[in-house]
C-alpha positions as CSV (number, residue, x, y, z in Angstrom):
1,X,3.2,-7.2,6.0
2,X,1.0,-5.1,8.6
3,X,-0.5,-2.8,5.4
4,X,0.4,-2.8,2.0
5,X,0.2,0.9,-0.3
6,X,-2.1,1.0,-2.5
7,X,-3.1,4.0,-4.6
8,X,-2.1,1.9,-7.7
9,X,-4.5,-0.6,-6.9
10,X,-3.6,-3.1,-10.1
11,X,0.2,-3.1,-8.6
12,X,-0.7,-3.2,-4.9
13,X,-2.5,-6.7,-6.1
14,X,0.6,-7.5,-7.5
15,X,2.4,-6.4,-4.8
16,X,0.7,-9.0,-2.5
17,X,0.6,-11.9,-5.5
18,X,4.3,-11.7,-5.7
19,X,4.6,-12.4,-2.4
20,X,2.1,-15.3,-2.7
21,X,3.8,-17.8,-5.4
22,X,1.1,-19.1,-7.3
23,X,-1.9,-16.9,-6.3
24,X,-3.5,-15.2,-9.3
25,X,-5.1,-11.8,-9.2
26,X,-8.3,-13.1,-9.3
27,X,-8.0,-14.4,-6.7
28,X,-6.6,-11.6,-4.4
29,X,-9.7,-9.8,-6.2
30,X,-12.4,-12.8,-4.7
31,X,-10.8,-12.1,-1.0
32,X,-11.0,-8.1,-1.7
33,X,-14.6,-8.6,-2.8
34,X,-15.1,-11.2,0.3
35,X,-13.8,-8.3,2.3
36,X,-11.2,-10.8,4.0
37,X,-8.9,-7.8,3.1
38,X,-9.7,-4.4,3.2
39,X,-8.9,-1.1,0.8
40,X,-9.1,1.8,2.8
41,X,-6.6,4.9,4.0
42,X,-4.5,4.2,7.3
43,X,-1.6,5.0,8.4
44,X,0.1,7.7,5.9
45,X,-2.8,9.6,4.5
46,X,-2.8,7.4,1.3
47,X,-4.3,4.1,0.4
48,X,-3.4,0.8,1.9
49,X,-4.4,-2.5,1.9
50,X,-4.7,-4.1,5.0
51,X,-6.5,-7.3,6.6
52,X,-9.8,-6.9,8.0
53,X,-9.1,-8.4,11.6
54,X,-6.8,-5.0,11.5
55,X,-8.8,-2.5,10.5
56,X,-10.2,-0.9,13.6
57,X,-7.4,-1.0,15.7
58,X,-5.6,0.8,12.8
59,X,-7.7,3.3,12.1
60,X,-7.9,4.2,15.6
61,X,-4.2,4.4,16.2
62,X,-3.9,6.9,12.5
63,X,-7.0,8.2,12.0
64,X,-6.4,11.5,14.4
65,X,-2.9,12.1,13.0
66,X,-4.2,12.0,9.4
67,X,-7.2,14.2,10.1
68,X,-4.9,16.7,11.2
69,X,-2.5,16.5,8.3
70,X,-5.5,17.1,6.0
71,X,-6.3,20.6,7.9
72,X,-4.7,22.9,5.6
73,X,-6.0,21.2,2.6
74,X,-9.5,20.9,4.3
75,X,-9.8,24.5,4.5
76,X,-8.6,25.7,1.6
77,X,-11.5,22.9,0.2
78,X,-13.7,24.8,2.7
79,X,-14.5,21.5,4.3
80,X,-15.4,22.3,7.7
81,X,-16.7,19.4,10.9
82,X,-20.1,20.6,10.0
83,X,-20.0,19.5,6.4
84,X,-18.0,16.5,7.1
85,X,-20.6,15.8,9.7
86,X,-23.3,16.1,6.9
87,X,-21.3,14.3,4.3
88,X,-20.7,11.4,6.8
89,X,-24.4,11.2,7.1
90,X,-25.3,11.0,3.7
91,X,-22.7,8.4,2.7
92,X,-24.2,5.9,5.8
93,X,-27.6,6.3,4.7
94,X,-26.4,5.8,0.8
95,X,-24.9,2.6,1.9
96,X,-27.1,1.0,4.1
97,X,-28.9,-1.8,3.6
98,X,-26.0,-3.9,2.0
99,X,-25.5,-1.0,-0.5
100,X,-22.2,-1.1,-2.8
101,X,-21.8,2.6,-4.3
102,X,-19.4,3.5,-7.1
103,X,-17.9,7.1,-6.6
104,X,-20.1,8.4,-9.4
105,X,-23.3,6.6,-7.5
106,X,-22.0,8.3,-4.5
107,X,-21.8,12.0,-6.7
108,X,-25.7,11.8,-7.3
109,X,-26.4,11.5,-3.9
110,X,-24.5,14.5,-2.5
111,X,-25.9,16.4,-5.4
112,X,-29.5,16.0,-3.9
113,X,-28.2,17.0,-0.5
114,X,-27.1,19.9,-2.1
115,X,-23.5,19.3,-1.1
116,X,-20.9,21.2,-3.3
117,X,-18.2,18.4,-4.6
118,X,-16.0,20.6,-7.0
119,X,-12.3,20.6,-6.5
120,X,-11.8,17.3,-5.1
121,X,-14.0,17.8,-2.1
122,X,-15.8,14.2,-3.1
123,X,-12.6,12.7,-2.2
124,X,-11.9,14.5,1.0
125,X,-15.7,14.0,2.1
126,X,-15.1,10.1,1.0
127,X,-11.6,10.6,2.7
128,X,-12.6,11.5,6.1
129,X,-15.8,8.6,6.1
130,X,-13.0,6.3,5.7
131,X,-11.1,7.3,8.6
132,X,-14.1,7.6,10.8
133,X,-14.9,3.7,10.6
134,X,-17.9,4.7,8.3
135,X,-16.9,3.4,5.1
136,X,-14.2,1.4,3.3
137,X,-13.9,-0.8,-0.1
138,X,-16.9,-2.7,-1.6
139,X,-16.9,-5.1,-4.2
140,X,-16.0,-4.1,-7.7
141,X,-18.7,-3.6,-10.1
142,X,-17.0,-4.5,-13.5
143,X,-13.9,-2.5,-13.8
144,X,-15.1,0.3,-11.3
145,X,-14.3,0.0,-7.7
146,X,-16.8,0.8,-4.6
147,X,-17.5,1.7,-1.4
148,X,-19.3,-0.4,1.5
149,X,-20.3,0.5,5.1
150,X,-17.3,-0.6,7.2
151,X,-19.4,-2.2,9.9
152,X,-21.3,-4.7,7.4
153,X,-18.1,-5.6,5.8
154,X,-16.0,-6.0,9.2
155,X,-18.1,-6.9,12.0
156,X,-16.6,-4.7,15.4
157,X,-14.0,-6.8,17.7
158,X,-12.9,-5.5,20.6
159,X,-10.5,-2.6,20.1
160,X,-7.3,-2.4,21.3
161,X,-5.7,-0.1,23.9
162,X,-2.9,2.4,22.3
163,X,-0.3,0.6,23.9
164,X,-1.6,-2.9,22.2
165,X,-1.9,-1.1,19.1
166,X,1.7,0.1,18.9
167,X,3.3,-3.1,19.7
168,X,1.5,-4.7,17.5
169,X,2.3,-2.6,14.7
170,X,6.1,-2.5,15.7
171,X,5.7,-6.5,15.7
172,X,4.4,-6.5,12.1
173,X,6.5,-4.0,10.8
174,X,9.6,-5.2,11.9
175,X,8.8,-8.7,11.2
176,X,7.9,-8.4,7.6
177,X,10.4,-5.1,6.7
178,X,13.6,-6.0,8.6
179,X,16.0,-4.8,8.5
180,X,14.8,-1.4,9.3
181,X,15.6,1.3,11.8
182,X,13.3,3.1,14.4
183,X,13.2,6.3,11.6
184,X,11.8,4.2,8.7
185,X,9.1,2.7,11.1
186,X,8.2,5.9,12.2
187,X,8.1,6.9,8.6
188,X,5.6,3.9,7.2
189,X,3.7,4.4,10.5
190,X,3.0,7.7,10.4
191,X,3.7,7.9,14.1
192,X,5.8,10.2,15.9
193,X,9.3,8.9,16.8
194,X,8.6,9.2,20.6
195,X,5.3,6.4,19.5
196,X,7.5,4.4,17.3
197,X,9.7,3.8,20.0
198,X,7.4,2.9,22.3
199,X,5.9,0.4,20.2
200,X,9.9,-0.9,19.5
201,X,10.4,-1.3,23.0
202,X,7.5,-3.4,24.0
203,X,8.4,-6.0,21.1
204,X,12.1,-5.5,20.9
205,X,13.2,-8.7,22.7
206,X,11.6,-10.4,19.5
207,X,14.0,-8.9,17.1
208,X,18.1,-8.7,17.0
209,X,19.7,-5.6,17.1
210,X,22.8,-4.6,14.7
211,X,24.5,-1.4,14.0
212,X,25.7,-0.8,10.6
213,X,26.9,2.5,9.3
214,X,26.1,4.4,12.5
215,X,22.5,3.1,12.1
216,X,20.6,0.8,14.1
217,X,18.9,-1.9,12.5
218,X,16.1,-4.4,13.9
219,X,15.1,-7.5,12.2
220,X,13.9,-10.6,13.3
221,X,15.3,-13.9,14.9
222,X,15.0,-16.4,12.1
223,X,15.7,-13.7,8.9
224,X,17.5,-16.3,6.4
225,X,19.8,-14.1,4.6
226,X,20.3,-14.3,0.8
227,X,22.5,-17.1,-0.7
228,X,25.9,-15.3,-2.0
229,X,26.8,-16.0,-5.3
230,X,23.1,-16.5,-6.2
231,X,21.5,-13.9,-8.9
232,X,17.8,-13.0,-7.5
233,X,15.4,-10.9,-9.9
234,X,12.4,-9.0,-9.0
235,X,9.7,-6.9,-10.8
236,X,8.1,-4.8,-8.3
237,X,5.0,-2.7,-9.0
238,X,5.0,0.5,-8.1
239,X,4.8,2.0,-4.7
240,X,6.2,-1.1,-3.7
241,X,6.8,-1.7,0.4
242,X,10.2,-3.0,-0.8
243,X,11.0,1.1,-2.0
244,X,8.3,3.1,-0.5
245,X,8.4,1.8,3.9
246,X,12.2,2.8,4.0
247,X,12.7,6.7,5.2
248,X,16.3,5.8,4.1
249,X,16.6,3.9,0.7
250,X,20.2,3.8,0.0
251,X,20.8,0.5,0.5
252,X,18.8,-0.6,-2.4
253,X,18.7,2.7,-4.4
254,X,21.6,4.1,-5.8
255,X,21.7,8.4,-5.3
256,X,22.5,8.1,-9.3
257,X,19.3,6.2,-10.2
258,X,16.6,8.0,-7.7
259,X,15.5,10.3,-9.7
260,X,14.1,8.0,-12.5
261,X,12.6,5.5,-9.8
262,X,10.5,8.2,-8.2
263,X,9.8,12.0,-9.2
264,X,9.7,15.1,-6.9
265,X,6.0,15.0,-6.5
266,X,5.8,11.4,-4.8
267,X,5.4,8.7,-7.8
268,X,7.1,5.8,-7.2
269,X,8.2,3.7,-10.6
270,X,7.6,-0.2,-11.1
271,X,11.3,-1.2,-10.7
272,X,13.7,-4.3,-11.7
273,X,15.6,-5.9,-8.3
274,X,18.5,-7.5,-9.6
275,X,20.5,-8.8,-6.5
276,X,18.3,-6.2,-3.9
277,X,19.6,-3.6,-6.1
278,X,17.7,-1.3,-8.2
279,X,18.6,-1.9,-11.5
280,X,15.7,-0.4,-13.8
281,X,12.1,0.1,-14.4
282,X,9.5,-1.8,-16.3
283,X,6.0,-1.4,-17.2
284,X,2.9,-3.6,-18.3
285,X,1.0,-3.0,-21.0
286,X,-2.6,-5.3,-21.8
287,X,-4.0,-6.4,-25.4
288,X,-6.6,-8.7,-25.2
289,X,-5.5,-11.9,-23.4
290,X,-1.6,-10.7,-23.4
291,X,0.5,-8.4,-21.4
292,X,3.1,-7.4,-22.5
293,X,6.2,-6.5,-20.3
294,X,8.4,-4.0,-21.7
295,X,11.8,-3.6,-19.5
296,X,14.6,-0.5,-19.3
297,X,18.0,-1.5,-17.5
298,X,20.3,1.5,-16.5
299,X,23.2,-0.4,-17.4
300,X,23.5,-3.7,-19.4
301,X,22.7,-6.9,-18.0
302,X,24.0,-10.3,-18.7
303,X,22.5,-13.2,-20.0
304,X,22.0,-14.7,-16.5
305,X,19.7,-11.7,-15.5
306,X,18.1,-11.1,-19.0
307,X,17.4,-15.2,-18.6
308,X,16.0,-14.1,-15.2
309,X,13.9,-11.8,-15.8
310,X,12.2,-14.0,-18.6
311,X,11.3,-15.8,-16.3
312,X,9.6,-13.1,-13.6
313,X,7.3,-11.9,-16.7
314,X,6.0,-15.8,-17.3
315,X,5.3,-15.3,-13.3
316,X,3.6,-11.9,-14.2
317,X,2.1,-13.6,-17.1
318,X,0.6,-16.2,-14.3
319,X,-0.5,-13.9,-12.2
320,X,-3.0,-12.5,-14.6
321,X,-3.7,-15.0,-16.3
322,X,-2.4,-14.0,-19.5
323,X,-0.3,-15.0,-22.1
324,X,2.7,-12.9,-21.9
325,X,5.5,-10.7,-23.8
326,X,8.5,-9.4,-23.2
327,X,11.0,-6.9,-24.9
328,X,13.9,-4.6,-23.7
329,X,14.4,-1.1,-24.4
330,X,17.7,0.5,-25.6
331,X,19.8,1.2,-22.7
């Protein structure tokens, strides 16, 4: 998948377990904790989940563009390269020696460095170690996630060279999102058009080319392309790569039905596939040792989908190792 978003960080484990039949979210937590795979902000200036053998080479090939997309809000913050360089400081030595800091861990320590972390700056200040290869995701300490010093989680490789790093994000995207057009990989990427082309153009001869619509669509060679006549069911978390990698999402979201799968301000729904079609939202709710999974269609279904998407919560219910409910909101 390249990189997976992941500011909901119980769907983005979801998002990789459904794409892994029979993994549990324990164990996508034991690889996260390994550090196998890595939590950390790349590419869009949000969170993704990404593989560790990545995670130089894409930080080096987003890390720039971000930092300059956080400007505005950096000074408004009054977060200037001195007190980043300060705050960078103070989060290595904080997290040396093996160290694995909760944010509130982290708080005490700027405190004492007299460092002002009102107004969100903690994040930003967290934000911009990130993207300088200082720190990224620890292991969880009971419920509460941590950070880690990138370089004793993910031992340095060689980095790439730009032109390596482009063509090898084209290769992933394109691979793993096809069909998709230059603009929607420039969109997930983050990089300028005139990049993402560049990056197409070095891989292209491992993808097929169609136009559709007046668009241009890549995908690759071996895409096996849904059985007709066979009803397919999906709960997808929210923020998933299925909705959220597309600059253009009509072909899987209806104009009518946009507005209740994401809001103005970004948030992106956990939604119901029927048939690559979005055809409602759903939500998860935990008791104990059951979730419950309650479901809201935008039109009736029929018994073949209801039957369906019984089954996708017993999946859920798997996943988490839970038992598992379901019920159906009024339509």
């Amino acid at each position: 998948m390249g990189a997976i978003q992941s500011q909901d960080y119980a769907m983005s484990k979801w998002a990789i377990g459904l794409r892994l039949p029979g993994s549990t979210e324990k164990q996508i937590e034991n690889v996260l904790d390994k550090g196998e795979i890595i939590r950390t902000h790349v590419l869009r200036p949000t969170w993704h989940i990404i593989t560790a053998a990545d995670i130089y080479w894409m930080l080096a090939l987003s890390a720039d563009k971000i930092k300059s997309l956080m400007k505005t809000m950096n000074r408004q913050l009054e977060l200037s390269e001195k007190i980043f360089t300060k705050s960078n400081a103070v989060i290595e030595k904080a997290l040396g020696e093996g160290k694995h800091l909760t944010r509130e861990a982290l708080l005490s320590w700027f405190e004492k460095a007299k460092i002002p972390t009102h107004s969100n700056r903690l994040s930003h200040m967290l934000l911009r170690a990130e993207l300088e290869g200082i720190a990224c995701s620890g292991k969880m300490d009971g419920n509460k996630k941590t950070y880690a010093l990138l370089s004793e989680r993910v031992p340095k490789k060689k980095v790439l060279s730009k032109e390596e790093s482009l063509a090898l994000l084209a290769k992933k995207y394109f691979t793993s999102h096809g069909p998709a057009t230059i603009e929607d990989f420039s969109w997930w990427s983050g990089l300028s058009l005139t990049n993402a082309r560049l990056g197409l153009e070095m891989v292209k001869s491992n993808f097929i080319f169609e136009k559709i619509n007046g668009l241009g669509y890549w995908f690759n060679n071996d895409l096996q392309w849904p059985v007709k006549n066979r009803s397919s069911v999906h709960l997808l978390p929210a923020y998933d790569e299925f909705i959220i990698s597309y600059k253009n999402r009509a072909a899987s979201l209806a104009a009518e039905h946009h507005k209740r799968t994401l809001t103005m301000n970004g948030i992106f729904h956990p939604v119901i596939i029927v048939n690559g079609q979005v055809a409602g939202l759903w939500k998860r709710s935990v008791q104990k040792n059951t979730v419950h999974v309650e479901t809201n269609f935008f039109q009736p279904q029929n018994k073949i989908t209801r039957a369906l998407i019984e089954k996708q919560a017993k999946v859920f219910g798997n996943f988490t190792e839970m038992k598992v409910t379901i019920s159906h909101r009024a339509y």
